[in-house]
C-alpha positions as a LaTeX table, in Angstrom:
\begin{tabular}{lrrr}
\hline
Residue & $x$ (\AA) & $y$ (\AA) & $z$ (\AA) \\
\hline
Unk1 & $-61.10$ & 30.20 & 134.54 \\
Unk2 & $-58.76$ & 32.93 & 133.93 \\
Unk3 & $-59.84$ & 36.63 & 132.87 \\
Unk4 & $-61.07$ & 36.65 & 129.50 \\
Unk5 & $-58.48$ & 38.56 & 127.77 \\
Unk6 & $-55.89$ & 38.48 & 130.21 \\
Unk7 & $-52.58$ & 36.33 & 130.09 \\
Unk8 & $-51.20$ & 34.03 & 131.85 \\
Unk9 & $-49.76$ & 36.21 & 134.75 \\
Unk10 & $-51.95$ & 38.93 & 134.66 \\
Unk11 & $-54.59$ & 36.70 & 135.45 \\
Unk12 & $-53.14$ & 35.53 & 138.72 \\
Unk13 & $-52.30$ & 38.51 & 139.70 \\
Unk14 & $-55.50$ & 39.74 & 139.34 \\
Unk15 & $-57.03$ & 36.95 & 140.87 \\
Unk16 & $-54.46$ & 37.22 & 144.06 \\
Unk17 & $-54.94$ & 41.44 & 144.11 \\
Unk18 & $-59.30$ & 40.32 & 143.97 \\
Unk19 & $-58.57$ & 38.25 & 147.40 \\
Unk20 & $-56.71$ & 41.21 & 148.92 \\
Unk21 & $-53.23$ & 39.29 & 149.11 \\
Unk22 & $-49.46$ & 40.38 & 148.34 \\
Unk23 & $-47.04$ & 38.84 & 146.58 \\
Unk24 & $-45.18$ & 37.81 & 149.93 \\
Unk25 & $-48.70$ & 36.41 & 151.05 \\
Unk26 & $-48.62$ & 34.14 & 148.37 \\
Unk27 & $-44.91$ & 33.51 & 148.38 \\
Unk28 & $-45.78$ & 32.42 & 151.86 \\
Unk29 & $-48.56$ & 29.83 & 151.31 \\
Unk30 & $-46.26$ & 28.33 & 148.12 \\
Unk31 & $-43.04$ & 28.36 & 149.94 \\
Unk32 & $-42.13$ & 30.23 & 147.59 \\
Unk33 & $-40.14$ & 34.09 & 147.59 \\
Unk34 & $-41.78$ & 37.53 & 146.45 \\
Unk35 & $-39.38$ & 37.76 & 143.66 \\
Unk36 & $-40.81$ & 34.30 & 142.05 \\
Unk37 & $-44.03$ & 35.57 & 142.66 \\
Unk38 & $-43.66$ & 38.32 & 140.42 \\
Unk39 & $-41.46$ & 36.83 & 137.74 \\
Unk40 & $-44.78$ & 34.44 & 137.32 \\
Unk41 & $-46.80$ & 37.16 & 137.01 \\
Unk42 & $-44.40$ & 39.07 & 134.76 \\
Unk43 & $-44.56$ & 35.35 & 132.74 \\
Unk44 & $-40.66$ & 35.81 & 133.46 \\
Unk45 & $-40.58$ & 31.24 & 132.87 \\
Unk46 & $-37.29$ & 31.31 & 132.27 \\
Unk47 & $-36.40$ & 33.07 & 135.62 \\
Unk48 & $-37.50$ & 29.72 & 137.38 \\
Unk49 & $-35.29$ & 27.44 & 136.33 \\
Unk50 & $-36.36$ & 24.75 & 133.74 \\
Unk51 & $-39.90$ & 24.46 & 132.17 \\
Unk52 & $-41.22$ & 21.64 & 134.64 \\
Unk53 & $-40.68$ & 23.86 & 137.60 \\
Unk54 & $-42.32$ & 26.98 & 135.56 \\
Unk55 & $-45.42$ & 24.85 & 135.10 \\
Unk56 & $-45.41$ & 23.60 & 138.54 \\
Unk57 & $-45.47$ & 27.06 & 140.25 \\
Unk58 & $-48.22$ & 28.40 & 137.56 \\
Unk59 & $-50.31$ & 25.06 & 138.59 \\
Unk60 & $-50.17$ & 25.32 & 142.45 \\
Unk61 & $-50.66$ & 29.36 & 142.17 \\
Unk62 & $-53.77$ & 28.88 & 140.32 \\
Unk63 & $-54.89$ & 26.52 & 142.22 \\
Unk64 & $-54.40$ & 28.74 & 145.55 \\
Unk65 & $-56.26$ & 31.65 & 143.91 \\
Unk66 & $-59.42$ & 29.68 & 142.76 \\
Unk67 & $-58.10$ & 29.73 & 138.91 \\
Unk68 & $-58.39$ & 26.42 & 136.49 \\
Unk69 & $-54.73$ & 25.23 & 136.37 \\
Unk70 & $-55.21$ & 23.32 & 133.19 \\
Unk71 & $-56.35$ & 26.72 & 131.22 \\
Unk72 & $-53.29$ & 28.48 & 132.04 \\
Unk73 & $-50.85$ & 25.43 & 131.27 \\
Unk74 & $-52.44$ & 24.67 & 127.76 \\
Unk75 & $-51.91$ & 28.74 & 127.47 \\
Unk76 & $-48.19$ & 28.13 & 128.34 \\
Unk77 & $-47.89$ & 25.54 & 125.78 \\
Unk78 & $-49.63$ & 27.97 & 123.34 \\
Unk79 & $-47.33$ & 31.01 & 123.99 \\
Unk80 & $-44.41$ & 28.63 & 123.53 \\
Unk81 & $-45.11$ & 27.45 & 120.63 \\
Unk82 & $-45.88$ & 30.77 & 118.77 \\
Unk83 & $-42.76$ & 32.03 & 120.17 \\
Unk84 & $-41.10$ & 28.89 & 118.53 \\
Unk85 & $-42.41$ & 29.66 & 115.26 \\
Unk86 & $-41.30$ & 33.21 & 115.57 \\
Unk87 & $-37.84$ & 32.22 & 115.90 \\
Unk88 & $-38.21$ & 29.94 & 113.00 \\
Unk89 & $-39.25$ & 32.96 & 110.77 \\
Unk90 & $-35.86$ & 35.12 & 111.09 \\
Unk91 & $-33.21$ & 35.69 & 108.86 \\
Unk92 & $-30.27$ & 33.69 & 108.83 \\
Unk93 & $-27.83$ & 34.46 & 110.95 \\
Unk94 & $-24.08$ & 32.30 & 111.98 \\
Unk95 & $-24.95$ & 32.80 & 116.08 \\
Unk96 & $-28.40$ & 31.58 & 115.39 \\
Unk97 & $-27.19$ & 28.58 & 113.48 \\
Unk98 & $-24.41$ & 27.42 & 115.91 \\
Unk99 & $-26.91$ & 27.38 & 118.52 \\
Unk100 & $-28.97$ & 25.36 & 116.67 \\
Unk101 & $-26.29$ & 22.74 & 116.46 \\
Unk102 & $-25.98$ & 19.35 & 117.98 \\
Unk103 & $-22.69$ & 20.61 & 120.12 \\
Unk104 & $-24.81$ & 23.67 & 121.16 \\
Unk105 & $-28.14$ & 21.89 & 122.56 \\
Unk106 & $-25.94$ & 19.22 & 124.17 \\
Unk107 & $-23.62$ & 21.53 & 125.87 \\
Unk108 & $-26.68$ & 23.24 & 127.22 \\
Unk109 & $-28.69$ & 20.44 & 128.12 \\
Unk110 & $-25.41$ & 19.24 & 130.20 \\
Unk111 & $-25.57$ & 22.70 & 131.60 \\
Unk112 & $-29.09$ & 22.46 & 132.61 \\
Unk113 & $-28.93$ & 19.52 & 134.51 \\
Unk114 & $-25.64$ & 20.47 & 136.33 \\
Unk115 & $-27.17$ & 23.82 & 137.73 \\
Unk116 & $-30.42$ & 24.74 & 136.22 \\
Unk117 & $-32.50$ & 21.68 & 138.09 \\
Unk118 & $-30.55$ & 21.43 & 141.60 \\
Unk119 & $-31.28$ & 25.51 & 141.68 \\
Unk120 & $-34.76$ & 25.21 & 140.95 \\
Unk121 & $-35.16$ & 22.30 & 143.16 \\
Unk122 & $-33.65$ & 24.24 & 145.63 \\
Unk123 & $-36.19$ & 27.26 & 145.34 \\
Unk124 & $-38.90$ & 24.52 & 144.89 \\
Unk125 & $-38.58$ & 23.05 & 148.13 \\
Unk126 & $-37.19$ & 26.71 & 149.94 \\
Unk127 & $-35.32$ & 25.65 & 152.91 \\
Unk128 & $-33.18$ & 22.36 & 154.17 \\
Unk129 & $-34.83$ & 19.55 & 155.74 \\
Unk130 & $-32.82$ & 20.39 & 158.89 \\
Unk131 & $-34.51$ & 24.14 & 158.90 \\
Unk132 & $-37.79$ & 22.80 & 159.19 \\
Unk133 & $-38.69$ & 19.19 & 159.79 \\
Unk134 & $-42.62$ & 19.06 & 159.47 \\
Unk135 & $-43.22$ & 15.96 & 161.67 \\
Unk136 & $-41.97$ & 12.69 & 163.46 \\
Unk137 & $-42.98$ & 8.95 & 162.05 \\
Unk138 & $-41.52$ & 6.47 & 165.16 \\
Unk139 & $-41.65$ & 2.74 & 164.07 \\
Unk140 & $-41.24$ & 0.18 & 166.66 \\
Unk141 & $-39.62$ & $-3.05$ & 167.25 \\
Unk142 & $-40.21$ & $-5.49$ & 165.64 \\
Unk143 & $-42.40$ & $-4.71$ & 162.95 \\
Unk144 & $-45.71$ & $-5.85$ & 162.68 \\
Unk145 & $-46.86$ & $-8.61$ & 160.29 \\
Unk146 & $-47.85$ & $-7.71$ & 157.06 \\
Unk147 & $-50.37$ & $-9.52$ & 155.09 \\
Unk148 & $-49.57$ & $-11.90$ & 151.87 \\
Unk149 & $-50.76$ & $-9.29$ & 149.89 \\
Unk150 & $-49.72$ & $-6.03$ & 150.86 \\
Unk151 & $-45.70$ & $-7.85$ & 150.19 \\
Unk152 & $-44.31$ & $-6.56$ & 147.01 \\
Unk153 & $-44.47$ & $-9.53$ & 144.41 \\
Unk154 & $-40.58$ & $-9.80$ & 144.41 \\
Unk155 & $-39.91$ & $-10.00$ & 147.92 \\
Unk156 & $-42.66$ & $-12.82$ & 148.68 \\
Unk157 & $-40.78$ & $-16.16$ & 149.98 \\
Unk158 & $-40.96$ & $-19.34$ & 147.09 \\
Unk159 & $-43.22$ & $-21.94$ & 148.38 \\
Unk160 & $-41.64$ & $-24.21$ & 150.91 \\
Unk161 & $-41.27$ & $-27.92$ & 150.05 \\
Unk162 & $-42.77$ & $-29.92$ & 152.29 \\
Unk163 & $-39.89$ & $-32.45$ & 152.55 \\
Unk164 & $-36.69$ & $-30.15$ & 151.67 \\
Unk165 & $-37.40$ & $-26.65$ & 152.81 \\
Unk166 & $-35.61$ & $-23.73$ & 151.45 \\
Unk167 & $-32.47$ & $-22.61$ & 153.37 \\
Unk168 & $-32.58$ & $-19.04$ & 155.28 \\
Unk169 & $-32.00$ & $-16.36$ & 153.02 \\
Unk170 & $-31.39$ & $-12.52$ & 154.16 \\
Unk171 & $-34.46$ & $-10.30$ & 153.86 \\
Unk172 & $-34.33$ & $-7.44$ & 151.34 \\
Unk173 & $-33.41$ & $-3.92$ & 152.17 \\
Unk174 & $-36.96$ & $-2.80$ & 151.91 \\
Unk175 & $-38.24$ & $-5.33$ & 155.18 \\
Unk176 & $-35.01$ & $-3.98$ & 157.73 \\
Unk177 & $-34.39$ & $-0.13$ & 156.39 \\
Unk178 & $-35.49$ & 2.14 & 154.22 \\
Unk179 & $-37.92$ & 1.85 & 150.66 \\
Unk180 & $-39.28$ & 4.70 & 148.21 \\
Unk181 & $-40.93$ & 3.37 & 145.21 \\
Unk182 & $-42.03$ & 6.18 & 142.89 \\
Unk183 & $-45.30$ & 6.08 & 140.59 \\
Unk184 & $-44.06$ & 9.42 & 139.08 \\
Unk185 & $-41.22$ & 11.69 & 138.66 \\
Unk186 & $-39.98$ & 12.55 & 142.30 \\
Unk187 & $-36.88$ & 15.10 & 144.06 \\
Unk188 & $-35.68$ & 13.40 & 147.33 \\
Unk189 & $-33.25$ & 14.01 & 149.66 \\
Unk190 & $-32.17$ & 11.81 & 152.74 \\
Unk191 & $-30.12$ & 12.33 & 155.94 \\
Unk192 & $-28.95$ & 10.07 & 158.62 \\
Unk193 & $-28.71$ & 10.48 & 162.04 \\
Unk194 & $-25.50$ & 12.54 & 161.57 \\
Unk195 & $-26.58$ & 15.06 & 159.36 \\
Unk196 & $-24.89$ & 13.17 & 156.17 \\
Unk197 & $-26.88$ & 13.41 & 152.84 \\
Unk198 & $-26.88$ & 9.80 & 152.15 \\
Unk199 & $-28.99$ & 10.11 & 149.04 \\
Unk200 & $-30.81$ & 13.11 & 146.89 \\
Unk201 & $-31.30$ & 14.04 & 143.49 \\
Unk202 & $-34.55$ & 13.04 & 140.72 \\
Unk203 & $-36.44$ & 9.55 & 140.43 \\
Unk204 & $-37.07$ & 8.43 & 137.83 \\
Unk205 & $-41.14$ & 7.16 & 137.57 \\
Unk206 & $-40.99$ & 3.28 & 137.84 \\
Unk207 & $-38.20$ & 3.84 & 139.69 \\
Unk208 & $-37.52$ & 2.57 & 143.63 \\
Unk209 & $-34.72$ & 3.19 & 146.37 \\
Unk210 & $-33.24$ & 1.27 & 149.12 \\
Unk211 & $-31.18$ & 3.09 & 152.03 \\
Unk212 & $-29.19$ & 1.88 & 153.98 \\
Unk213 & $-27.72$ & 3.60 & 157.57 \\
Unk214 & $-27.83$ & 4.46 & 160.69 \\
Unk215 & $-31.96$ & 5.91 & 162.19 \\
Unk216 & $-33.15$ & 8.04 & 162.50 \\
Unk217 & $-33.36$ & 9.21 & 158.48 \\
Unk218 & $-34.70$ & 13.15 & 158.18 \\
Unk219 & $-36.54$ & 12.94 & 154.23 \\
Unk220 & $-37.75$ & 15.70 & 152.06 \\
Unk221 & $-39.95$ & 14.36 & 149.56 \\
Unk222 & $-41.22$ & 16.15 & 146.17 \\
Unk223 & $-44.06$ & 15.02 & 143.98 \\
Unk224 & $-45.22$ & 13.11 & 147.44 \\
Unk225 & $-48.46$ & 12.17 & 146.30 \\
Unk226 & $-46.72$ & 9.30 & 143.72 \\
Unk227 & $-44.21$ & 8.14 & 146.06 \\
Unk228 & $-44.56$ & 5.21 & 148.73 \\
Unk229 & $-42.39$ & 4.61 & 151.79 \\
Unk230 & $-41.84$ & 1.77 & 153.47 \\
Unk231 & $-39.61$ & 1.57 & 156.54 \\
Unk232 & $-38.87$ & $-1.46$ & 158.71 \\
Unk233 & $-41.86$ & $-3.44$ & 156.31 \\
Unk234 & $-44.24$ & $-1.05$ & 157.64 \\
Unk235 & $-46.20$ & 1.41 & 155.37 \\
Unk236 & $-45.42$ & 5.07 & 155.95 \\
Unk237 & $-48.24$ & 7.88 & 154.97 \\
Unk238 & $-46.69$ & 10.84 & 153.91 \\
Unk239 & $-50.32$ & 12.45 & 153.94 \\
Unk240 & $-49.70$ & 14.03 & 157.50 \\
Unk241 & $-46.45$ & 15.77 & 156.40 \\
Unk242 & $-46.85$ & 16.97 & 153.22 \\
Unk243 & $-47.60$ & 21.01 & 151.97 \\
Unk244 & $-47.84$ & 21.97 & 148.62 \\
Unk245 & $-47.12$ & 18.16 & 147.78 \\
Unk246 & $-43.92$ & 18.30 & 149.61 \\
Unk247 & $-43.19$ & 15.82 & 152.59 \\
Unk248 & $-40.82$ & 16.82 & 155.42 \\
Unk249 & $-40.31$ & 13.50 & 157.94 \\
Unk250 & $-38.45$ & 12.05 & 160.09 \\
Unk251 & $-38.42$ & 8.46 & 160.69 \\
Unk252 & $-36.94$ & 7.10 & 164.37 \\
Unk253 & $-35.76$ & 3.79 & 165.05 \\
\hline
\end{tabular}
């Protein structure tokens, strides 16, 4: 629990100060810089880029200093909120008002997901899959058999007729490259074997991705807990190469 009294950053700080570590120590251990350290601790949210990344860092930083995560998120939600209805409470005023129109809130929700998430992504994950490249996942030819029922329902062949069987079809993307299916929200980035981003940005949950190219694929993988990879119609676990639920892989031929 946090220290009775205390808000949200003051009680990480004084939880990280109680195990004798800097900011830069916990940076460290978050992949994460000094200077995001502290605007946490100064509750500077809005320093971190949008509000899901904010909640993220406060979640994995109490988690690394022995603090309940879900305290200091329903305190987030609280601060927010007053703060909300303390706007609500001024005077009138044109500026206000114009930024409370529909033009205003879309402009700045296209603004936010033009720079505000790619930037915090970028400080989430804190370096380029080509900087550091936390393991090796070699699949060889051909793949193994896989059971009836570890196939995904829509890639399981139709019954054959016994007296007309089906012609030969290709096999999906997902049996001869490369498949992500995401449970939850997830940032992902992949390369090919010459360096080229061939795919990164958000997923959607209930969302999957097929890629196609040349092997050996480099991936950085957010959220990697509630995302599933299959390569070559082999399972990969991410389990191995993930820290602070980020996966860094690379996946031969």
């Amino acid at each position: 629990m946090s220290e009775e009294g205390l808000g949200i950053g003051a009680s990480l700080k004084a939880a990280r100060e109680e195990m004798g570590w800097s900011a830069n120590d916990v940076g460290g251990r978050l992949r994460l810089t000094a200077r995001q350290i502290r605007a946490i601790e100064n509750e500077d949210f809005a320093g971190l880029g949008p509000p899901v990344f904010a909640r993220g860092f406060v979640r994995n930083y109490a988690r690394l200093v022995g603090l309940e995560p879900d305290e200091l998120l329903e305190q987030m939600t609280r601060v927010k909120v007053s703060r909300v209805q303390e706007t609500e409470n001024l005077p009138f005023t044109p500026d206000r008002e114009f930024w409370r129109s529909p033009w205003a809130l879309g402009g700045l929700a296209a603004l936010l997901l033009l720079i505000g998430v790619p930037a915090g992504l970028y400080w989430w994950l804190s370096g380029d899959v080509e900087a550091t490249t936390a393991g090796e996942v070699a699949v060889s030819s051909p793949p193994a058999p896989m059971s009836q029922s570890a196939v995904p329902a829509e890639s399981q062949p139709a019954p054959a007729q016994a007296a007309d069987p089906p012609p030969q079809t290709s096999a999906p993307a997902a049996a001869g490259g490369l498949h992500l299916q995401f449970d939850d929200i997830s940032w992902v980035q992949v390369r090919d074997s010459s360096g080229r981003i061939v795919h990164t940005g958000l997923n959607p949950a209930g969302s999957s991705l097929d890629i196609d190219g040349e092997a050996p694929f480099y991936l950085v993988v957010g959220n990697a807990a509630h995302v599933r990879v299959t390569y070559r119609g082999q399972a990969v676990d991410l389990k191995p190469f993930t820290s602070v639920n980020v996966a860094r892989l690379t996946l031969n031929p």
